[in-house]
mmCIF file of the C-alpha atoms, coordinates in Angstrom:
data_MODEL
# 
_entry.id   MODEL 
# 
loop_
_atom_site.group_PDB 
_atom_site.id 
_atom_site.type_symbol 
_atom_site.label_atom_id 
_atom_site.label_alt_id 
_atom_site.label_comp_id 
_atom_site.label_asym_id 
_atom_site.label_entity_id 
_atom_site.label_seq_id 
_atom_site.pdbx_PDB_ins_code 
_atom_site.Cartn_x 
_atom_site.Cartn_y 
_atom_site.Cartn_z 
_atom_site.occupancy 
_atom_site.B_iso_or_equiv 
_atom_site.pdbx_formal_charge 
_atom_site.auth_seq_id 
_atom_site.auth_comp_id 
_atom_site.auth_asym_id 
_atom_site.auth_atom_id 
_atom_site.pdbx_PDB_model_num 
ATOM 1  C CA . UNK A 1 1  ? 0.000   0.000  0.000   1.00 0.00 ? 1  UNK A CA 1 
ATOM 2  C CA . UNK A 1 2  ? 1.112   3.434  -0.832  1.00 0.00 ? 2  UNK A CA 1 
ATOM 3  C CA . UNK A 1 3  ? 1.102   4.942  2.557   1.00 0.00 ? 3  UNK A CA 1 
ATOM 4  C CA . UNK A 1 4  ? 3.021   2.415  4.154   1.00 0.00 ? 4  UNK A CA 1 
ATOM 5  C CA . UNK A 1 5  ? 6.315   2.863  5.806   1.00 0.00 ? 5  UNK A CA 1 
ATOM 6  C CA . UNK A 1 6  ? 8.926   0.362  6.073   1.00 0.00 ? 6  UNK A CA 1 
ATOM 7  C CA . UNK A 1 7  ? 8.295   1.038  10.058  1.00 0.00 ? 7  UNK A CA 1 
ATOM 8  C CA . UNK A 1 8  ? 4.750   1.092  11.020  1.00 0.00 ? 8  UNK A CA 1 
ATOM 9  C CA . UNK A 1 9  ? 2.649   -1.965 10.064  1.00 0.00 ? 9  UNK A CA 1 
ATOM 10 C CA . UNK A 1 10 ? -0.574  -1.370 8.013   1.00 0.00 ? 10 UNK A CA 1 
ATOM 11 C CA . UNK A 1 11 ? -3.078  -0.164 9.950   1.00 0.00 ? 11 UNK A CA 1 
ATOM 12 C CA . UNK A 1 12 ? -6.215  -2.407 10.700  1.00 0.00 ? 12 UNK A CA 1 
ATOM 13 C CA . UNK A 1 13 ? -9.653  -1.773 9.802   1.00 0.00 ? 13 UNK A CA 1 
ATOM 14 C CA . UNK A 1 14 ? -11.294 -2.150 12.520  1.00 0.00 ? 14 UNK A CA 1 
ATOM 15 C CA . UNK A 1 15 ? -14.944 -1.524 10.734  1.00 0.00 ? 15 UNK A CA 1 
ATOM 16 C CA . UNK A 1 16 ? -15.101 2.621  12.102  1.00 0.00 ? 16 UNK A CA 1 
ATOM 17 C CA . UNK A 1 17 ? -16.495 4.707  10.072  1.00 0.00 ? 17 UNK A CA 1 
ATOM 18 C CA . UNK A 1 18 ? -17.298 1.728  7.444   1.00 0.00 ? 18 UNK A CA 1 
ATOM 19 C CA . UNK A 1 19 ? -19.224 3.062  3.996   1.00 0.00 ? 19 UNK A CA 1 
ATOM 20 C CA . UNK A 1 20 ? -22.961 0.962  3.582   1.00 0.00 ? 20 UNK A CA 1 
ATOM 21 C CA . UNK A 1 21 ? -23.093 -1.823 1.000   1.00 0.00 ? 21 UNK A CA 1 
ATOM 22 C CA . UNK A 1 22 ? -22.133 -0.146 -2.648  1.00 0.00 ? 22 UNK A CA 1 
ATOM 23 C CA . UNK A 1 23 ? -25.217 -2.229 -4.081  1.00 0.00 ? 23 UNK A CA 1 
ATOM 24 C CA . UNK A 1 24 ? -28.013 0.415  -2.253  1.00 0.00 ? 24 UNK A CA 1 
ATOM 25 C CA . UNK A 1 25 ? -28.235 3.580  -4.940  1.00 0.00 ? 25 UNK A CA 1 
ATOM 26 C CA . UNK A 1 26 ? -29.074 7.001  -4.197  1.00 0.00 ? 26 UNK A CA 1 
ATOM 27 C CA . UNK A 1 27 ? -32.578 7.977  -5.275  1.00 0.00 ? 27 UNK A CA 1 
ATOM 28 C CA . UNK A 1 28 ? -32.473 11.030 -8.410  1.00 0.00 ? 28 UNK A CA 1 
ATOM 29 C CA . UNK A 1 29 ? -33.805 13.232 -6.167  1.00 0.00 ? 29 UNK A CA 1 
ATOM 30 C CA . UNK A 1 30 ? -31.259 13.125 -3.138  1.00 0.00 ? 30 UNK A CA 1 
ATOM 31 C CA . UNK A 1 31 ? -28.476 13.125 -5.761  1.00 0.00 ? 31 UNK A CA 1 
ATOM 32 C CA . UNK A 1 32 ? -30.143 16.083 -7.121  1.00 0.00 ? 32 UNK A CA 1 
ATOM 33 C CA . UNK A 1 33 ? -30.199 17.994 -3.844  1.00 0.00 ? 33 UNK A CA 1 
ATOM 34 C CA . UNK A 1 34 ? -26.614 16.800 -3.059  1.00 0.00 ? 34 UNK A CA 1 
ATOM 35 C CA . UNK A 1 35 ? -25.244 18.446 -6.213  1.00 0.00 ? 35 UNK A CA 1 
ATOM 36 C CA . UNK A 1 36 ? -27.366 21.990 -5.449  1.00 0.00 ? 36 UNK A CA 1 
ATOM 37 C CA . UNK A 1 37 ? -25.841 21.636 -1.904  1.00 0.00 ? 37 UNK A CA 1 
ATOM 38 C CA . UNK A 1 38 ? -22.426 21.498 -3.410  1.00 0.00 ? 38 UNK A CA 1 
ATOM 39 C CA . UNK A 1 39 ? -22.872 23.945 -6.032  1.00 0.00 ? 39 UNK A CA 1 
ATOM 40 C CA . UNK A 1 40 ? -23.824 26.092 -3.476  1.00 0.00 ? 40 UNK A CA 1 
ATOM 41 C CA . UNK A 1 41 ? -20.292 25.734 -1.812  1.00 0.00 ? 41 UNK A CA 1 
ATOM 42 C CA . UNK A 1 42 ? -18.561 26.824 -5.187  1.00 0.00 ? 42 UNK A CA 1 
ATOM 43 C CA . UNK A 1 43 ? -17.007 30.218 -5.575  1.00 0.00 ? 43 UNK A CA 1 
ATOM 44 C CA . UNK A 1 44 ? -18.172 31.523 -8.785  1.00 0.00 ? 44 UNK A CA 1 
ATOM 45 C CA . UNK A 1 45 ? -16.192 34.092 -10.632 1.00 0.00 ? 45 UNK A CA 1 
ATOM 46 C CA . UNK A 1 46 ? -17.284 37.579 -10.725 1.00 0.00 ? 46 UNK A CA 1 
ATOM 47 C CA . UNK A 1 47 ? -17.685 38.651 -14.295 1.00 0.00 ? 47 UNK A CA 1 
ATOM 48 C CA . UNK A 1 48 ? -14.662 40.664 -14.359 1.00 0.00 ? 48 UNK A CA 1 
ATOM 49 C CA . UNK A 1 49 ? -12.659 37.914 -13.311 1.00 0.00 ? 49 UNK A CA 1 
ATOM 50 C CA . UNK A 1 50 ? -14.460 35.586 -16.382 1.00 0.00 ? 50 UNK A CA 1 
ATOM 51 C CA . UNK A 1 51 ? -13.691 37.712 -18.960 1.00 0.00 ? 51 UNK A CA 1 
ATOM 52 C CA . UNK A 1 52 ? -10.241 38.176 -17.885 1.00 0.00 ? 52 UNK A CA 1 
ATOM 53 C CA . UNK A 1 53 ? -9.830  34.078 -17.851 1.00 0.00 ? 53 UNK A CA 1 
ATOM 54 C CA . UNK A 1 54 ? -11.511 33.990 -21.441 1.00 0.00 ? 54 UNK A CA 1 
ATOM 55 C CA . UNK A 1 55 ? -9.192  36.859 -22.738 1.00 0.00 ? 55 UNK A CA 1 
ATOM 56 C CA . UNK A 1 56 ? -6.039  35.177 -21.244 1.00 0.00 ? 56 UNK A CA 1 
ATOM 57 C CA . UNK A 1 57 ? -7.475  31.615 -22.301 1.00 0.00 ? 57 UNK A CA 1 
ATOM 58 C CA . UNK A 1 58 ? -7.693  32.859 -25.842 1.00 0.00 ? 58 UNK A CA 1 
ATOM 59 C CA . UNK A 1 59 ? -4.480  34.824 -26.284 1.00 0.00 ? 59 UNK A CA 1 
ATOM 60 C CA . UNK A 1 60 ? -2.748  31.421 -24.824 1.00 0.00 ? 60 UNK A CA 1 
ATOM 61 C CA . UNK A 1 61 ? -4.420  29.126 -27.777 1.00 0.00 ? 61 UNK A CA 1 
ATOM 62 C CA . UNK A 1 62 ? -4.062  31.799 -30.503 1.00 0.00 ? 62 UNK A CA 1 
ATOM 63 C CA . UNK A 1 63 ? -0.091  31.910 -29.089 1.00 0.00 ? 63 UNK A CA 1 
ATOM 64 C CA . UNK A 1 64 ? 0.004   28.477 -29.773 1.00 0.00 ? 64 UNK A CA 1 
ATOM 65 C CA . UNK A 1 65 ? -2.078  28.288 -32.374 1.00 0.00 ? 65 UNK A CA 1 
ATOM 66 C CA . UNK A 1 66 ? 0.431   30.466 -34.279 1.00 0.00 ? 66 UNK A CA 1 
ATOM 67 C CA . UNK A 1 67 ? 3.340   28.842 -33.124 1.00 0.00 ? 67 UNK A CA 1 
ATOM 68 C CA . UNK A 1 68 ? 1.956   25.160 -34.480 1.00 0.00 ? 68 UNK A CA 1 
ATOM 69 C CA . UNK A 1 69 ? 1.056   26.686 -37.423 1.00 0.00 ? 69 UNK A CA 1 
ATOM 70 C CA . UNK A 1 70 ? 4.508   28.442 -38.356 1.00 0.00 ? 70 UNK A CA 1 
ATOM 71 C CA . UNK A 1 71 ? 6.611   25.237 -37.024 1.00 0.00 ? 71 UNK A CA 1 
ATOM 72 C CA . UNK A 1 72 ? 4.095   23.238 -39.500 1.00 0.00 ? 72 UNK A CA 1 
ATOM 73 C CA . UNK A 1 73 ? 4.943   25.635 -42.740 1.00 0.00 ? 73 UNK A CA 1 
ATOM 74 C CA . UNK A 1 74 ? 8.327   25.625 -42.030 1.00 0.00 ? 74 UNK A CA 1 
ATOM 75 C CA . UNK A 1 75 ? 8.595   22.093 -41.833 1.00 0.00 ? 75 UNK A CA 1 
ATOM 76 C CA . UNK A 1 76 ? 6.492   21.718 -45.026 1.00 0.00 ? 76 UNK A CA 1 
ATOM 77 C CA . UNK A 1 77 ? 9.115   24.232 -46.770 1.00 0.00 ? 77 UNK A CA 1 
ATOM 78 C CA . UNK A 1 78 ? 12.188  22.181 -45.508 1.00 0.00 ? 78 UNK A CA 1 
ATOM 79 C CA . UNK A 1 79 ? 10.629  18.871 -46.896 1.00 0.00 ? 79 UNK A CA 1 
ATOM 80 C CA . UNK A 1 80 ? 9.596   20.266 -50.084 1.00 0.00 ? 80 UNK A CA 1 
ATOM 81 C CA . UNK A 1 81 ? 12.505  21.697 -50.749 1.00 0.00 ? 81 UNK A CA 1 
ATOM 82 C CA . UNK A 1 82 ? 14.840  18.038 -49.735 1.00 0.00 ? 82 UNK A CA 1 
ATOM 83 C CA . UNK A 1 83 ? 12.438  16.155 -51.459 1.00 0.00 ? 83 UNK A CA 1 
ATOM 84 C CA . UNK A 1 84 ? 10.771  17.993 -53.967 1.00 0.00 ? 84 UNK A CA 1 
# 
C-alpha cells in the first residue's frame, strides 16, 4: 500500500467509520439535492474575473495556435525543398 512505511505496520480496519453496502443507490432526487448543496459551496467568478480568464485563455491558444502553425509551414518548406 502506498502509505506504508517500512516502520509502522498497516493499519487495521477495525470496521469505524465503514461506507454501507455499494449495491443500495441514491434515489435522483437526493443526488439532485446533493449536487445543489455542493454547487452552493462553489465560488463563482465575478464577471470581471471571467472575462479576464476567457481573454487570457484565448491569447494562450491563438499563441500556440500560431506557433503550431509556423513550425508546420516551415517544416512543409524544408521537406519540399529536400524532397521535392
Amino acid at each position: 500500500m502506498a502509505t506504508e512505511t517500512r516502520d509502522e505496520p498497516e493499519a487495521k480496519d477495525e470496521g469505524k467509520g465503514k461506507k454501507k453496502s455499494t449495491s443500495r443507490r441514491t434515489s435522483p432526487a437526493l443526488f439532485v439535492r446533493q449536487v445543489l448543496a455542493e454547487l452552493r459551496k462553489v465560488i463563482w467568478p465575478t464577471r470581471r474575473e471571467l472575462v479576464t480568464y476567457t481573454t487570457v485563455s484565448l491569447a494562450f491558444v491563438l499563441v500556440m495556435v500560431a506557433i503550431v502553425s509556423g513550425v508546420d509551414y516551415g517544416l512543409q518548406k524544408g521537406i519540399y525543398e529536400l524532397f521535392g
